[in-house]
C-alpha positions in Angstrom: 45.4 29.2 34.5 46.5 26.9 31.3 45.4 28.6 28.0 43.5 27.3 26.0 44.5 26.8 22.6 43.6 25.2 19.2 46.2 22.9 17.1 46.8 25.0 13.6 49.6 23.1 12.4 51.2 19.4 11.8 50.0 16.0 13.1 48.1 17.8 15.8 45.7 19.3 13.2 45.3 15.9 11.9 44.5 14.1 15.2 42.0 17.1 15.7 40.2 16.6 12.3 40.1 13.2 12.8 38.3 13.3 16.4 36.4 16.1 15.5 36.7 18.4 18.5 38.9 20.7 19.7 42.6 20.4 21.2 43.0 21.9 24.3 46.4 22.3 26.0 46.3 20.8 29.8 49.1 21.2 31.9 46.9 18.7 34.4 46.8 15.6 32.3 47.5 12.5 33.7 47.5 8.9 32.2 44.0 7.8 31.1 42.9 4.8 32.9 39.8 2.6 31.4 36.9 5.3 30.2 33.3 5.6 31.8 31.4 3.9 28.8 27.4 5.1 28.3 26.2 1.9 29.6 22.9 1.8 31.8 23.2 3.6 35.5 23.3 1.7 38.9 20.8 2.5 41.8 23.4 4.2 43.4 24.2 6.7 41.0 23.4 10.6 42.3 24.0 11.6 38.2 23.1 15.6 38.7 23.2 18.1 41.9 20.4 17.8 43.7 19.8 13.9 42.7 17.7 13.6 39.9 15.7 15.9 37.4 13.0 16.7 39.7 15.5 18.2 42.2 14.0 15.9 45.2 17.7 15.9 46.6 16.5 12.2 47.8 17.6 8.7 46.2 15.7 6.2 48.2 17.7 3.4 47.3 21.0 5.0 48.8 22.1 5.2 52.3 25.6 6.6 54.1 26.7 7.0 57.7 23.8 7.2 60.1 25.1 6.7 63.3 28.3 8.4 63.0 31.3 8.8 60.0 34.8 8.6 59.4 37.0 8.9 56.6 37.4 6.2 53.9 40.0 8.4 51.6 40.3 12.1 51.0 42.0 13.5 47.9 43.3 16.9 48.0 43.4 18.8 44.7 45.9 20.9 42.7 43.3 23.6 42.8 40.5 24.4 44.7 37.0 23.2 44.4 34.8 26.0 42.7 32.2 27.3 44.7 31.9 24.7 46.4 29.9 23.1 43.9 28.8 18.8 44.5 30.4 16.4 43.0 27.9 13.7 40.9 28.6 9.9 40.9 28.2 7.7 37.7 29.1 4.2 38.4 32.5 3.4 39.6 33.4 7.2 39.0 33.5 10.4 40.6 33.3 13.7 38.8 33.7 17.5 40.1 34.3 21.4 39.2 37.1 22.9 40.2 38.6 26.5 39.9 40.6 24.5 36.8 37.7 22.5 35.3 36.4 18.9 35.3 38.3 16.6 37.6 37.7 12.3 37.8 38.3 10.2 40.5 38.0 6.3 41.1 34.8 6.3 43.6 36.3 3.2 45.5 40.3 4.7 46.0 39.7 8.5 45.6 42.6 8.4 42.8 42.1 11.0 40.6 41.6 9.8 36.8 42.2 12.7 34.9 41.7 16.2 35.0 40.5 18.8 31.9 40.9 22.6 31.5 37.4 24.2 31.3 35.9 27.4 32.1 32.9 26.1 34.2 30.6 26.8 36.8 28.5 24.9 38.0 27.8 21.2 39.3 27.6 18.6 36.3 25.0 16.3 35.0 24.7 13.4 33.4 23.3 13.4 29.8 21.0 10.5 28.2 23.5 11.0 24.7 23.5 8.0 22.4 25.7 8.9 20.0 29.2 8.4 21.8 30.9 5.4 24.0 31.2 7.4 27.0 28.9 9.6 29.1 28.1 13.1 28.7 28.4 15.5 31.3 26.6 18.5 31.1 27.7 21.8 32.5 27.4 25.8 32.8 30.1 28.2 32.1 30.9 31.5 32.0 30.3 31.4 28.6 26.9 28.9 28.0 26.3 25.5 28.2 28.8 22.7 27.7 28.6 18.6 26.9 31.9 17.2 28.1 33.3 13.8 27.6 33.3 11.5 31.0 36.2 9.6 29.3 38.3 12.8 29.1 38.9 12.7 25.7 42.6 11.8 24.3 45.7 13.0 24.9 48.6 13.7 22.3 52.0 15.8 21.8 50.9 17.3 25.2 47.2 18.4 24.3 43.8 17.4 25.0 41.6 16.1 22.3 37.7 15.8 22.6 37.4 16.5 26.2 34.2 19.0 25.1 31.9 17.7 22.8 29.6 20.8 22.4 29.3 24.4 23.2 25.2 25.3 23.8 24.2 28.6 24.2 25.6 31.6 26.0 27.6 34.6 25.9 30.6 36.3 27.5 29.5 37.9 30.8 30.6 41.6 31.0 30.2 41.0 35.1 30.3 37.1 35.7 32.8 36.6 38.5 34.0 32.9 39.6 33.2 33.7 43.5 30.4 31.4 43.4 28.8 28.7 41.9 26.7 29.0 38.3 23.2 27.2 38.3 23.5 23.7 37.4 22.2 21.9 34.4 19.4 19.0 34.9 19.4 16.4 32.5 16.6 14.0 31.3 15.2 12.3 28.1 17.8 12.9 25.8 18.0 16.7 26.7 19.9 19.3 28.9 17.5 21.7 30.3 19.8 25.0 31.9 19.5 28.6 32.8 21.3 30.5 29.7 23.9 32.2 31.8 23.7 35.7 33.1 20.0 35.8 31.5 16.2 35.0 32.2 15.9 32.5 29.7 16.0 28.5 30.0 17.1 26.4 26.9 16.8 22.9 26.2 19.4 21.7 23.9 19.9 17.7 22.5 21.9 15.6 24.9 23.9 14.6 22.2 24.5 18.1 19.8 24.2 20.6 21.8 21.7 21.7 18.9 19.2 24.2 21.1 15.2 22.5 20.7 13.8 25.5 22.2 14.4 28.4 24.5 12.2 30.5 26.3 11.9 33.8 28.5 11.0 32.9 31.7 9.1 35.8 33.4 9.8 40.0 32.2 13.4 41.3 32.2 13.7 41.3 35.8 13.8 37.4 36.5 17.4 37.9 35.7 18.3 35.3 38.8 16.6 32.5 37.6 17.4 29.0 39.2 17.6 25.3 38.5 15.1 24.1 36.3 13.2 20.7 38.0 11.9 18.5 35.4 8.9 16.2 36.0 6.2 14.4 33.8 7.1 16.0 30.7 7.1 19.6 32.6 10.0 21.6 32.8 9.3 24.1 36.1 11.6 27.2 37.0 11.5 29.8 39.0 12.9 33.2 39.5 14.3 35.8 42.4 11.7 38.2 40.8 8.9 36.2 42.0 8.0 34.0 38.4 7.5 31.0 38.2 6.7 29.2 34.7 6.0 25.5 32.9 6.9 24.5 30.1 6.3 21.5 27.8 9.4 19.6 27.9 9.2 18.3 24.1 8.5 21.6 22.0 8.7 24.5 24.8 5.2 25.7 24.7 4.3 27.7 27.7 1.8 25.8 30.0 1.7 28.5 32.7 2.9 31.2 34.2 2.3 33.0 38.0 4.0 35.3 39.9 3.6 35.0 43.5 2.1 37.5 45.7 4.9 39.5 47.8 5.0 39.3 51.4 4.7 42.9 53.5 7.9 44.9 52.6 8.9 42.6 50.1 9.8 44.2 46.6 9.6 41.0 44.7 9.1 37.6 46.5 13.0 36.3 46.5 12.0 32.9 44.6 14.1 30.1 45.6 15.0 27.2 43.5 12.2 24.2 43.4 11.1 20.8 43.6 8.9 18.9 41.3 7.2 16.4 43.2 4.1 14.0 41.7 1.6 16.1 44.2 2.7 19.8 43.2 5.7 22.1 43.3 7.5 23.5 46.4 8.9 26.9 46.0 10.8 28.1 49.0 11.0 32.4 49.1 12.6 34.8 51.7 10.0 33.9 54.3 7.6 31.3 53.2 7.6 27.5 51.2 4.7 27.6 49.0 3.2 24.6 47.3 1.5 25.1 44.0 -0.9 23.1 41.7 1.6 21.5 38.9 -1.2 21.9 36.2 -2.3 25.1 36.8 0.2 27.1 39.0 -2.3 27.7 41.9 -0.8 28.2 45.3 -2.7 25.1 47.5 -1.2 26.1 50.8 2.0 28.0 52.2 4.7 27.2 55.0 5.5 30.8 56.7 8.4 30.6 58.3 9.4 34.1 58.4 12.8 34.2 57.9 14.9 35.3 55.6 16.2 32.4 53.2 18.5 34.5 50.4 19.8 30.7 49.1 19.1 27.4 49.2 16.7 25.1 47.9 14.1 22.1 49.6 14.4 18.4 49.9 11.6 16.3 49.8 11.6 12.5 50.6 8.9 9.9 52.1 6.3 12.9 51.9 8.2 15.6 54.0 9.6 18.9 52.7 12.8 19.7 54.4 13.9 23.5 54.3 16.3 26.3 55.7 15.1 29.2 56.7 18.0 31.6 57.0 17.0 33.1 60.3 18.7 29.9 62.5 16.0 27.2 62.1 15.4 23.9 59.8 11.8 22.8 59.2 9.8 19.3 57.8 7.1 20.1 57.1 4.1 17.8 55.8 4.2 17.8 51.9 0.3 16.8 51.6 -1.0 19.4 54.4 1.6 22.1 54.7 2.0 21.6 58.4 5.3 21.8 60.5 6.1 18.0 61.3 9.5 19.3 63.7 11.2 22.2 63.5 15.4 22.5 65.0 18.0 24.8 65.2 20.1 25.5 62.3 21.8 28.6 61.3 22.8 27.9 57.8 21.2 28.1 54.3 22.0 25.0 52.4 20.6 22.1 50.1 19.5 19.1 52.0 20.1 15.8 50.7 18.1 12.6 52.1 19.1 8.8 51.9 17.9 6.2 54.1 16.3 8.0 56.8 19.1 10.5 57.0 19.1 14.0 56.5 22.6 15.8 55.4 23.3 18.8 55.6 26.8 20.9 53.9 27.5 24.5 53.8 30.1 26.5 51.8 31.3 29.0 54.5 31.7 26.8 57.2 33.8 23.5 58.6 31.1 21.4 59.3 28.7 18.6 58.1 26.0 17.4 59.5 23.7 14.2 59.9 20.0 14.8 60.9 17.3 12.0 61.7 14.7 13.1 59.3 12.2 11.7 61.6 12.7 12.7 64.9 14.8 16.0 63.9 17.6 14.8 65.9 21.1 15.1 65.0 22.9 12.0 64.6 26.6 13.2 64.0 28.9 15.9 63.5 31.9 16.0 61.1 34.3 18.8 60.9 37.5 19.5 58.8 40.5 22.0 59.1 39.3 23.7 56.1 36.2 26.1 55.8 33.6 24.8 53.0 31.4 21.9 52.0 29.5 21.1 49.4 26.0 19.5 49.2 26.7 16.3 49.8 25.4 13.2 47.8 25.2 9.6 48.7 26.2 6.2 47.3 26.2 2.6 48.5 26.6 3.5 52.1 29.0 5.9 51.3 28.7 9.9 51.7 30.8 12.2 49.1 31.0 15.8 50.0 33.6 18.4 48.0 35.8 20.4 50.1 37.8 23.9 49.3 40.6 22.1 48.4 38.9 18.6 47.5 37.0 15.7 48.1 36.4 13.4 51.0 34.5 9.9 51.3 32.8 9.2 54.0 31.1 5.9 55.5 29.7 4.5 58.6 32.6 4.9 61.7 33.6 1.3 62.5 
């Protein structure tokens, strides 16, 4: 890997000083084309993993291939995609992790814009930051929370200028390994809302700074393997492994609540999942149940047993259905106001579920295959495969699917 390395001497020092950032050497560059300014979003925009702050996984104004896909481009990279974490879309732009750091590509042609050395982990997100010409991307590392520049910064006398605007929180892990993928920021309001890496504690830092507004334990010291924050009506919701789950005010940090679910029989803690903010309660998938709590108070006001044995994954919910792996070979809807099973199929794999347009998609890291559900019926509409072993959650555009790859990305629309 390229290290990383400040400017101490000559005109670089200057150029430094004058940007006010750091100067990192990139033996990826590649010529800048025209920048991603901070103008307002489209519809079609999937801006963080799991779509918006929420963590719905659903954008009801996209759609992709429903009948079947093929290939509109496919852009191998220098170096593999890490994790395999999902790419975001902002605009006309496409941006992604790999085991280098941040990569761009033009959404429409697949060509890749620039790429910046980084240390990081996870999916990005984008940032509401006012204060720059370009969007911020938010994104975990080994070492805490970063705010990168969209535009990918400058380039002179063979270095990098501004491609990292701040450094949040965090520490260097005595264990942390880059075998798989770090918890992914969410972004809303003018804040970055993340899992302090390697730790139980969530921190919201300013969009624009980095400065941390407030951080806060999330459970006792064994919520270590805490998840995705979702973010929803001025609540910021996480849950842990341990079994925790907490809400926070999103403005000063204040604890609204706190429960910690009941375990199942032979179940040392209840195996939290990542979850879903919706505007009629929370859904919390576990090892061998979806619970769905009161968002005010915590209360559990019904639970989907599946009994299997979900170690990963989270829940999509769109048009009033939860959609959910169970890690024992079956995928469930089930009825987000009653807690009932709407259809239950066959399905081996633990993933993230996306939803667009009726459409149910489905990408999973140790296996050559993505797949295209009616979230109706339960039906599966298509099948793609590749030659290489690994996809991504997908996310969805303007009729047009994006998935990352081991060794890249690949654009996807309806087959002709």
């Amino acid at each position: 890997m390229p290290s990383r390395r400040r400017v101490l001497a000559g005109s670089g020092l200057a150029l430094a000083g004058l940007l006010g950032s750091s100067a990192v050497s990139d033996s990826r560059r590649v010529p800048l084309p025209a920048t991603v300014s901070a103008d307002r979003s489209t519809a079609f925009d999937w801006p963080m993993a799991r779509y918006d702050p929420a963590g719905t996984g659903h954008n009801p104004d996209a759609s992709g291939p429903k009948d079947d896909a093929s290939i509109v481009w496919e852009q191998r990279l220098d170096e593999s995609t890490y994790g395999v974490t999902a790419p975001i879309l902002v605009r006309d732009a496409l941006f992604t992790v790999d085991r280098q750091g941040l990569v761009a590509l033009d959404r429409e042609t697949g060509e890749v814009r620039f790429s910046r050395t980084g240390s990081y982990l996870s999916s990005l997100a984008r940032a509401d930051a006012s204060a720059y010409r370009t969007e911020t991307l938010a994104v975990t590392g080994s070492e805490g929370v970063y705010g990168l520049n969209a535009g990918g910064g400058y380039e002179f006398g063979g270095f990098a200028f501004g491609s990292e605007r701040w450094h949040g929180p965090g520490r260097e892990s005595a264990y942390s390994t880059r075998a798989s993928p770090g918890e992914s920021p969410v972004a809303a309001d003018g804040s970055v809302y993340a899992i302090v890496p390697d730790t139980d504690r969530v921190v919201a830092l300013d969009a624009n700074s980095g400065r941390r507004r407030w951080e806060r334990t999330i459970g006792d010291p064994r919520s270590i393997g805490s998840h995705r924050p979702a973010v929803r009506d001025g609540t910021v919701y996480v849950s842990s492994s341990a079994g925790d789950v907490a809400a926070f005010d999103a403005e000063t940090g204040e604890r609204r609540w706190s429960v910690t679910l009941d375990r199942s029989d032979g179940e040392i803690t209840r195996q939290l999942l990542a979850l879903t903010a919706t505007g009629e309660g929370l859904v919390v998938p576990s090892r061998t149940a979806v619970s769905f709590l009161d968002p005010d108070s915590g209360d559990v006001l019904w639970e989907y047993d599946h009994g299997g044995n979900a170690t990963e994954g989270s829940a999509a919910v769109a048009n009033g259905v939860v959609f959910v792996t169970d890690g024992d070979g079956s995928l469930h809807a089930i009825d987000l106001e009653t807690g009932e099973e709407v259809w239950s199929i066959d399905y081996a794999r633990q993933v993230e579920p996306v939803v667009a347009d009726g459409v149910l998609y489905l990408g999973y890291h140790w296996l050559n295959e993505l797949v295209a559900i009616d979230a109706v019926t339960g039906d599966r509409r298509w099948t793609y495969e590749t030659d290489t072993i690994g996809f991504s959650q997908p996310i969805v555009g303007d009729g047009t699917l994006y998935v990352a790859v081991t060794d890249g990305i690949v654009a996807l629309e309806e087959a002709g």
